[in-house]
N, CA, C and O atoms as CSV, one atom per row, in Angstrom:
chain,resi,resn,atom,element,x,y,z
A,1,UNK,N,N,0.852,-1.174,0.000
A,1,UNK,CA,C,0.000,0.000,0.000
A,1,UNK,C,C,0.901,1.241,0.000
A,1,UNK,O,O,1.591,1.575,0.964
A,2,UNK,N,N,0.832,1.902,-1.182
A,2,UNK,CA,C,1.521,3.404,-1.120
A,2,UNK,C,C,0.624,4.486,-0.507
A,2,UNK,O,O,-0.601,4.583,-0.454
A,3,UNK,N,N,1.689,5.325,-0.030
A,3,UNK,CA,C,1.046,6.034,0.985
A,3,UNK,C,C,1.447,7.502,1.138
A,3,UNK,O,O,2.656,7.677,1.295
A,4,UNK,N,N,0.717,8.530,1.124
A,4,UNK,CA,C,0.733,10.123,0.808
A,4,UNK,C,C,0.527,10.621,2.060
A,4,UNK,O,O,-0.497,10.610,2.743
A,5,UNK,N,N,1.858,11.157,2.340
A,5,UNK,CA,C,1.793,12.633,3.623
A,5,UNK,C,C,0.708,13.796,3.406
A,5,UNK,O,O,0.579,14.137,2.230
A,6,UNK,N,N,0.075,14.321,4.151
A,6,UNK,CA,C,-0.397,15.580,3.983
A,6,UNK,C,C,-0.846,16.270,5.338
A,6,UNK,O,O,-1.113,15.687,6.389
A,7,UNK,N,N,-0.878,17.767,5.070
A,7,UNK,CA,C,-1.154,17.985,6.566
A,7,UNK,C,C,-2.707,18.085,7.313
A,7,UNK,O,O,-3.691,18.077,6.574
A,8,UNK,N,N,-2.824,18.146,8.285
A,8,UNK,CA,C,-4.241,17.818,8.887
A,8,UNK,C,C,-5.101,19.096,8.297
A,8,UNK,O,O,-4.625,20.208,8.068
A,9,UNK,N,N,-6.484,18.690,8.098
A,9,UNK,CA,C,-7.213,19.420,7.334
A,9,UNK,C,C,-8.461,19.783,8.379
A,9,UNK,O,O,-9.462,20.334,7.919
A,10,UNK,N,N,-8.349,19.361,10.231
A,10,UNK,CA,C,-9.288,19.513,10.877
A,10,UNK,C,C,-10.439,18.317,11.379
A,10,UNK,O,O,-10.009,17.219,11.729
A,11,UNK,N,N,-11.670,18.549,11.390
A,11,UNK,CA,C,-12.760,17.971,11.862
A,11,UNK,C,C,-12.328,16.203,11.472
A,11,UNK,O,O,-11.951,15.230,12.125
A,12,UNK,N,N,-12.610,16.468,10.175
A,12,UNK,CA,C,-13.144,15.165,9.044
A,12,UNK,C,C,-11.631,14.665,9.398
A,12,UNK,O,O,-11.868,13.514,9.764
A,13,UNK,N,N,-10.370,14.816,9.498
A,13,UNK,CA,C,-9.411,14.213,9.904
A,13,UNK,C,C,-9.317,13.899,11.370
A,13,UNK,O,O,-8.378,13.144,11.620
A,14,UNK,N,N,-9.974,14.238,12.321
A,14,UNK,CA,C,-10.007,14.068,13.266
A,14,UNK,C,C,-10.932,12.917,13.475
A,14,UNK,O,O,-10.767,12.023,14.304
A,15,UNK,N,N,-11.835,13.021,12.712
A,15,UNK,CA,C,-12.805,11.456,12.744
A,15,UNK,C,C,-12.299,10.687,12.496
A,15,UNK,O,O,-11.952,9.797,13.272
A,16,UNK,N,N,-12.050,10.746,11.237
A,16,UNK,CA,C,-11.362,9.556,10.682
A,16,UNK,C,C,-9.877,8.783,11.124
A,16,UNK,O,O,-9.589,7.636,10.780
A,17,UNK,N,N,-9.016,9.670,11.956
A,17,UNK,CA,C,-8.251,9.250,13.256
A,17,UNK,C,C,-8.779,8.889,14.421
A,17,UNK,O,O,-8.047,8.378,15.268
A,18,UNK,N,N,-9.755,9.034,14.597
A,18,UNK,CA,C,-10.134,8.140,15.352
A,18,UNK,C,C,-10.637,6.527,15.250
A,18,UNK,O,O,-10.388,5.607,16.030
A,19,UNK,N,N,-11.381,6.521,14.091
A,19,UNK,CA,C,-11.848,5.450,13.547
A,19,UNK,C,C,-10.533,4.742,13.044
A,19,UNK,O,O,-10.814,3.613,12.643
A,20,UNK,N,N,-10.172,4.819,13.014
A,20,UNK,CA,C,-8.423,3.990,12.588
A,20,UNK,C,C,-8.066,3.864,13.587
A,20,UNK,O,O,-7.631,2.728,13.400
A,21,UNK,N,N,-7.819,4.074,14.707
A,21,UNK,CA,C,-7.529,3.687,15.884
A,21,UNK,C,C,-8.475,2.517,16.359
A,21,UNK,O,O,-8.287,1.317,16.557
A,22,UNK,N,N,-9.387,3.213,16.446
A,22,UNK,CA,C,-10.751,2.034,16.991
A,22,UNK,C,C,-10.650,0.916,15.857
A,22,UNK,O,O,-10.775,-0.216,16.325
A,23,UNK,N,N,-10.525,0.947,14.980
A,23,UNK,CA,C,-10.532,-0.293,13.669
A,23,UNK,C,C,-9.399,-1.248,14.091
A,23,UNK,O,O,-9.756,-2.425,14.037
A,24,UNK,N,N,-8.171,-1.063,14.484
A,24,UNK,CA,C,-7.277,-1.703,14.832
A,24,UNK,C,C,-6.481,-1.465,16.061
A,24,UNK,O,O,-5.274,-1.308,15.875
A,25,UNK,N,N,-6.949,-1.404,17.366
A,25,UNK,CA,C,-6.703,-1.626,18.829
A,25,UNK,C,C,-5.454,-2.215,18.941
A,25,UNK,O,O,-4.394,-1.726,19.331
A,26,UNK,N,N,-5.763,-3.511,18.483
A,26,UNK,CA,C,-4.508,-4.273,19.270
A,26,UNK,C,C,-2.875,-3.562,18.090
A,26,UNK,O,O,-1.742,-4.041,18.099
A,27,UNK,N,N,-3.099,-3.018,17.705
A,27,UNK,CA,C,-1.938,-2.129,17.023
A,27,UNK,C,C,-1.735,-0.879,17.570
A,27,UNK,O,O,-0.622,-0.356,17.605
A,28,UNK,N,N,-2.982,-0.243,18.103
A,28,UNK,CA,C,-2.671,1.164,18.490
A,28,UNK,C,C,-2.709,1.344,19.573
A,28,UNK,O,O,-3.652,0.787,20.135
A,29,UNK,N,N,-2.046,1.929,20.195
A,29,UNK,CA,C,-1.880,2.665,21.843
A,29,UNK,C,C,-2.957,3.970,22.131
A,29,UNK,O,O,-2.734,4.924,21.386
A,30,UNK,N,N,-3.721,4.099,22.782
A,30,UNK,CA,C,-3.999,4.993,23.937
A,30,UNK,C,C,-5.571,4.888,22.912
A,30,UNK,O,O,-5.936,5.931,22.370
A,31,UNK,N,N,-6.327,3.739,22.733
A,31,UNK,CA,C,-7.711,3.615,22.020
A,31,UNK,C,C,-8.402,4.269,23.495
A,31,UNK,O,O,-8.859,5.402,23.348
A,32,UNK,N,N,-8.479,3.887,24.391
A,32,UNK,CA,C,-9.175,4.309,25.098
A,32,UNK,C,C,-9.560,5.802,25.685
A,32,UNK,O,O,-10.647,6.228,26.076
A,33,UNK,N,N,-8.169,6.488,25.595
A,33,UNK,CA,C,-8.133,7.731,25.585
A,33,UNK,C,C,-8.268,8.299,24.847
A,33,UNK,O,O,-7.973,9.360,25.398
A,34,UNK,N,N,-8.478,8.527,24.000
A,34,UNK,CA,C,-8.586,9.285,22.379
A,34,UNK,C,C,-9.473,10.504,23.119
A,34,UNK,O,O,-9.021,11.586,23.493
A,35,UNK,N,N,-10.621,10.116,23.212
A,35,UNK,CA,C,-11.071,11.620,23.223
A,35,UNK,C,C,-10.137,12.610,24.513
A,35,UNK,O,O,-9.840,13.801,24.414
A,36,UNK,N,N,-9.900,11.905,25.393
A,36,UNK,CA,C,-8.865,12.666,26.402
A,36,UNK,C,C,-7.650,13.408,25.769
A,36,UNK,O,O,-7.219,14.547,25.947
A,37,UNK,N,N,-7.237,12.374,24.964
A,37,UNK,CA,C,-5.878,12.541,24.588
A,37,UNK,C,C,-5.630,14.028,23.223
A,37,UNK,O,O,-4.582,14.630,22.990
A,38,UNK,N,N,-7.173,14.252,22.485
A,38,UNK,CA,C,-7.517,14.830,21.570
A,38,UNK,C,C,-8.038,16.117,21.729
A,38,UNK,O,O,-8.154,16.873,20.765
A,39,UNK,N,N,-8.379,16.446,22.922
A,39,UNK,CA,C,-9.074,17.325,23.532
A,39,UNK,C,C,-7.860,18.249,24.520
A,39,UNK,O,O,-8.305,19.034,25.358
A,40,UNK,N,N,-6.044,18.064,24.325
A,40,UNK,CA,C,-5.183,18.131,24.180
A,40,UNK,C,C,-5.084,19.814,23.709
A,40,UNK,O,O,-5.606,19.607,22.614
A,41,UNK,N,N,-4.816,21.328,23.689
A,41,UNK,CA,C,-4.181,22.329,23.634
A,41,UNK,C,C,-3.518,22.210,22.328
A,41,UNK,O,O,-3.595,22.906,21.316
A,42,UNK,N,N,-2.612,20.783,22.707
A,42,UNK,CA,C,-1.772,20.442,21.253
A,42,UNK,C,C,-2.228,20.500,20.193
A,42,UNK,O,O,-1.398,20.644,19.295
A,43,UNK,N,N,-3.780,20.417,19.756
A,43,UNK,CA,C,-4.476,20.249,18.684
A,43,UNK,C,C,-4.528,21.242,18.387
A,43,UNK,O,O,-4.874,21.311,17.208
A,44,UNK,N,N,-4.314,22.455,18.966
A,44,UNK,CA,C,-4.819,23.816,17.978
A,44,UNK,C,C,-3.897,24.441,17.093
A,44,UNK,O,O,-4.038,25.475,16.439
A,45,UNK,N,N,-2.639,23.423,17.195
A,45,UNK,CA,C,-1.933,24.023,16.459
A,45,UNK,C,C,-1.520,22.727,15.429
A,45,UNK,O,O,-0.907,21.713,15.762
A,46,UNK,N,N,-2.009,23.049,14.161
A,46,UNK,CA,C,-1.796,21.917,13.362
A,46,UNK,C,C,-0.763,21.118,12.895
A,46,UNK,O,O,-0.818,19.934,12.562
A,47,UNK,N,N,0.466,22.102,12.905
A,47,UNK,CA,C,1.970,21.785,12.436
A,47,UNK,C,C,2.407,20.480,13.695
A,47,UNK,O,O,3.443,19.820,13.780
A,48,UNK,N,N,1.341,20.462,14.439
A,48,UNK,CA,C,1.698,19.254,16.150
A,48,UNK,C,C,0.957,17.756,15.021
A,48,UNK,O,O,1.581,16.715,15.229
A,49,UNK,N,N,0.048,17.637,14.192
A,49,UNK,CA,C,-0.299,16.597,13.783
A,49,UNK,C,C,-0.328,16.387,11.903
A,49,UNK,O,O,-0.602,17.125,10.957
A,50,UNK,N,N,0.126,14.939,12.068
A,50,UNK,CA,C,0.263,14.736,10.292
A,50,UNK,C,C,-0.317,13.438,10.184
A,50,UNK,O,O,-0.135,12.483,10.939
A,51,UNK,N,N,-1.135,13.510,9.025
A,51,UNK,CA,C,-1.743,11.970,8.554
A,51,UNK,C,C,-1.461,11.395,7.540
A,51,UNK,O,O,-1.695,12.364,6.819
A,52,UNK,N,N,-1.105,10.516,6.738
A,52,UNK,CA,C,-0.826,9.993,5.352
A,52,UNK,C,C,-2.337,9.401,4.942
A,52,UNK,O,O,-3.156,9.103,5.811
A,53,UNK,N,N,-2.547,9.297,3.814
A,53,UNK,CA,C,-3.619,8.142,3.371
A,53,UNK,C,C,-2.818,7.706,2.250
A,53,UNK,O,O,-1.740,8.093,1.800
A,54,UNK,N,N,-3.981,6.402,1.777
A,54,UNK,CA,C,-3.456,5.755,0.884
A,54,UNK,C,C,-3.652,6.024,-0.119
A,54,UNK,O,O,-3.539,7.216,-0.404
A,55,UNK,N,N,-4.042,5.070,-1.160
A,55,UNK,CA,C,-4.219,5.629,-2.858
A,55,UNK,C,C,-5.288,5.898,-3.132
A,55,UNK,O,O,-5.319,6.676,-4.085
A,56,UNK,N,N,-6.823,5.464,-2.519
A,56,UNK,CA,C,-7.567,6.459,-2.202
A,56,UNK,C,C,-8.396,7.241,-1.583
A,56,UNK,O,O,-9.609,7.452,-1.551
A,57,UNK,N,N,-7.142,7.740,-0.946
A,57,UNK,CA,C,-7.734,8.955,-0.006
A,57,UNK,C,C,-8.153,8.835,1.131
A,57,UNK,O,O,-8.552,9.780,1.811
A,58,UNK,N,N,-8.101,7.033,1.680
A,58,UNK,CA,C,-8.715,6.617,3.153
A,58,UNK,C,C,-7.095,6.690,3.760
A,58,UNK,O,O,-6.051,6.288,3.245
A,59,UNK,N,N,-7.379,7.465,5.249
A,59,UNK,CA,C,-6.531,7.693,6.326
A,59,UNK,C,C,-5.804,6.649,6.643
A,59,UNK,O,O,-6.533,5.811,7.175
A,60,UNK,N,N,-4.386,6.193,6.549
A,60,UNK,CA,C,-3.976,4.928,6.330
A,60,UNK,C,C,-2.447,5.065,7.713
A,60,UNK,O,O,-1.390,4.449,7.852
A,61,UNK,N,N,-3.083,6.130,8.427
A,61,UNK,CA,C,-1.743,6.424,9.281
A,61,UNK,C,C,-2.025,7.996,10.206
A,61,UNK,O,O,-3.035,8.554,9.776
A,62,UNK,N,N,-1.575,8.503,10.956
A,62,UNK,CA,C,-1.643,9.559,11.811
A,62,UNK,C,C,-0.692,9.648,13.071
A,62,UNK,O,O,-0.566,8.723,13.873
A,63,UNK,N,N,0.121,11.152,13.181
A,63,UNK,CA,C,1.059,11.171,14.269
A,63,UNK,C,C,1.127,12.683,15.365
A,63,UNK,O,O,1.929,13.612,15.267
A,64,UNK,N,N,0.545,12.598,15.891
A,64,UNK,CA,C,0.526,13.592,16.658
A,64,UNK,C,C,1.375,13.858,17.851
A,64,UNK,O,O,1.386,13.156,18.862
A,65,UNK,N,N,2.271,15.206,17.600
A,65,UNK,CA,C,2.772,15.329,18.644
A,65,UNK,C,C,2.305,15.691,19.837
A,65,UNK,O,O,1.562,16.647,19.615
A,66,UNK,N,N,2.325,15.450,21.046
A,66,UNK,CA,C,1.786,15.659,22.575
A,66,UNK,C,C,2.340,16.719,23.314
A,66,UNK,O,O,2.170,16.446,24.502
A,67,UNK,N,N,3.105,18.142,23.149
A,67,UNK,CA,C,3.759,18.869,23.559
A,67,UNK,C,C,3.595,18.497,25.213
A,67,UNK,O,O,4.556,18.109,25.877
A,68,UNK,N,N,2.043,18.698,25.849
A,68,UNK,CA,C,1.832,18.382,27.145
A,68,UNK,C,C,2.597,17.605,27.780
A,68,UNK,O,O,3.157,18.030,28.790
A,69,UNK,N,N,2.794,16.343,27.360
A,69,UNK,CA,C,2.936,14.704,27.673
A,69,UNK,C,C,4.528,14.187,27.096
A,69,UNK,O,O,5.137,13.174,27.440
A,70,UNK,N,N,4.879,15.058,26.286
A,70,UNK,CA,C,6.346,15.001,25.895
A,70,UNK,C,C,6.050,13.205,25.400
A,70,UNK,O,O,6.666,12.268,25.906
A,71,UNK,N,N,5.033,13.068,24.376
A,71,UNK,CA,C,4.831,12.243,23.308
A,71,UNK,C,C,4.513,12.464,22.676
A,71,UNK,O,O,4.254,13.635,22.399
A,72,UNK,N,N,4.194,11.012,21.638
A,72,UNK,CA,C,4.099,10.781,20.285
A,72,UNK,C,C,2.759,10.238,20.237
A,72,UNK,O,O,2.631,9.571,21.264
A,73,UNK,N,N,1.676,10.192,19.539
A,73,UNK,CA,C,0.488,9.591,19.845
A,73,UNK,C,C,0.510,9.489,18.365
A,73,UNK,O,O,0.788,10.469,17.674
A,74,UNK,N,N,0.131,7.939,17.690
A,74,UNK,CA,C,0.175,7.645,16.318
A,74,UNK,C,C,-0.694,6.692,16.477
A,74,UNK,O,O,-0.834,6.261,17.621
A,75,UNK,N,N,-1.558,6.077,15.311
A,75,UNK,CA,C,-1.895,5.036,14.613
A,75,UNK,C,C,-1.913,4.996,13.259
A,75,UNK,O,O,-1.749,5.950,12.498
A,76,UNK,N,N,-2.295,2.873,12.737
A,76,UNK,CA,C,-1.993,3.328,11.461
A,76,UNK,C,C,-2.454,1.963,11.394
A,76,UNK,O,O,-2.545,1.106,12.272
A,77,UNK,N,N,-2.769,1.943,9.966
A,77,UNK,CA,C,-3.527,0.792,9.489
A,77,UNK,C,C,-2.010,-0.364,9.557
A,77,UNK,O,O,-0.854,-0.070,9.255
A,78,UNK,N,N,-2.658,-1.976,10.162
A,78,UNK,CA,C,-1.319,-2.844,10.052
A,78,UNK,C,C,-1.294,-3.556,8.374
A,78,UNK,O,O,-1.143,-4.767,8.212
A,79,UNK,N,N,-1.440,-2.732,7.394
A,79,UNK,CA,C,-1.083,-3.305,6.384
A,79,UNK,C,C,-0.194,-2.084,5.644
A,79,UNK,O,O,0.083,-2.199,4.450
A,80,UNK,N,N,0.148,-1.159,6.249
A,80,UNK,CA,C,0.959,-0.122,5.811
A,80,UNK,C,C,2.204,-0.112,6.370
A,80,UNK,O,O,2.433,0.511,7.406
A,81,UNK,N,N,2.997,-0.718,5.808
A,81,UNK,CA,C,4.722,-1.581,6.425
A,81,UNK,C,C,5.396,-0.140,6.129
A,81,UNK,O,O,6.575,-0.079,6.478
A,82,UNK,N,N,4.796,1.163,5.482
A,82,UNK,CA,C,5.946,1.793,5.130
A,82,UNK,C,C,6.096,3.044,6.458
A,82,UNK,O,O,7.098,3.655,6.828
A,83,UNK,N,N,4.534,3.113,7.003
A,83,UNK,CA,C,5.205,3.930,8.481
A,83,UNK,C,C,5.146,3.445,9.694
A,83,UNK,O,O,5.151,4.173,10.687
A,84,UNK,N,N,5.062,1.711,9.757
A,84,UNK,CA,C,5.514,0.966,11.110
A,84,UNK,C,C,5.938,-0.577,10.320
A,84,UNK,O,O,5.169,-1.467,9.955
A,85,UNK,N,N,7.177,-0.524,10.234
A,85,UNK,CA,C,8.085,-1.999,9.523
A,85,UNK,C,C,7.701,-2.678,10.986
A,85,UNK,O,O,8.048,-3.831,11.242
């Protein structure tokens, strides 16, 4: 699966990071917190989060930095080897 950087575009990326998380749990860290974790200061500034999709156009990855928490908060579909080998 090839896969396209772009930067966060808001709402509709924010859903759809979530739902990629929830779609594949046992791959992603902090499913349970999401809305905690999203509701974050960090979000208002967009250059803190980046998503890739795939070829078309479904959200195939997401990485948000945590300034608060001095982390990394990511998920990503497990058939996309090119942003978690």
């Amino acid at each position: 699966m090839k896969v396209t950087q772009k930067a966060f575009s808001g709402p509709n990326d924010l859903q759809a990071m979530t739902a990629l998380a929830n779609d594949f749990p046992y791959e992603n860290l902090h499913v349970a917190d999401l809305s905690y974790r999203f509701s974050s200061w960090a979000m208002d500034f967009p250059e803190n989060i980046q998503v890739w999709t795939d070829d078309d156009g479904k959200l195939a990855g997401w990485a948000f930095m945590q300034s608060p928490f001095w982390a990394i908060d990511y998920a990503y579909h497990p058939e996309v080897s090119e942003l978690h080998p």
